[in-house]
C-alpha positions in Angstrom: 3.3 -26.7 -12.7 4.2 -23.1 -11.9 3.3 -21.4 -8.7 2.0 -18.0 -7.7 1.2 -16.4 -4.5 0.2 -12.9 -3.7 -1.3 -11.0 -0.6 -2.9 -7.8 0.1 -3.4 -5.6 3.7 -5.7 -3.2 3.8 -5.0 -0.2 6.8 -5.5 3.5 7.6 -2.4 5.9 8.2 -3.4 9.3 8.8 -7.1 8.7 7.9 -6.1 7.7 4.8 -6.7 4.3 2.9 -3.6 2.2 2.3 -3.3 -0.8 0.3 0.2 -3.0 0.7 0.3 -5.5 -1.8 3.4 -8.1 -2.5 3.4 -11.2 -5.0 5.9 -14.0 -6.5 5.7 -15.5 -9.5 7.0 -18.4 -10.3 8.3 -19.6 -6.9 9.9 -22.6 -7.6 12.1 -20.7 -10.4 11.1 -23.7 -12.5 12.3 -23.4 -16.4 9.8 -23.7 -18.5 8.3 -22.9 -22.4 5.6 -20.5 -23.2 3.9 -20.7 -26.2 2.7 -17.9 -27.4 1.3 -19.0 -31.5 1.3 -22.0 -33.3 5.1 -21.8 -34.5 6.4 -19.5 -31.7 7.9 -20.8 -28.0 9.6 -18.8 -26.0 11.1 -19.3 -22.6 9.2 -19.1 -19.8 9.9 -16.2 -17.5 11.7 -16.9 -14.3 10.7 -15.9 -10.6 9.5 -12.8 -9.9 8.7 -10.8 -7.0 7.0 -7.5 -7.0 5.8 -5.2 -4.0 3.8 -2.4 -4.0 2.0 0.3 -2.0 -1.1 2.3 -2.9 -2.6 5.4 -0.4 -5.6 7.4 -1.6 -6.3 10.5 -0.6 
């Protein structure tokens, strides 16, 4: 089984909407096959962490 998390927070900074967001795929870096067609496996992708921020003005 492969595990994802992810979480958001929402605030205001100088009257402005900001959105922090931060997420990990895959977080027991287990080793695993994808497959994508019926004569087509590839490996699966290993764990990933991403983080972002997003302000609107």
């Amino acid at each position: 089984m492969i595990v994802n998390i992810g979480a958001n927070y929402l605030t205001r900074i100088g009257g402005h909407d900001l959105t922090l967001r931060a997420a990990i795929d895959n977080i027991t870096n287990r080793r695993y096959w994808m497959f994508q067609y019926s004569d087509y496996i590839a490996p699966g992708d290993p764990r990933m962490v991403s983080v972002n921020a997003k302000i609107d003005f």
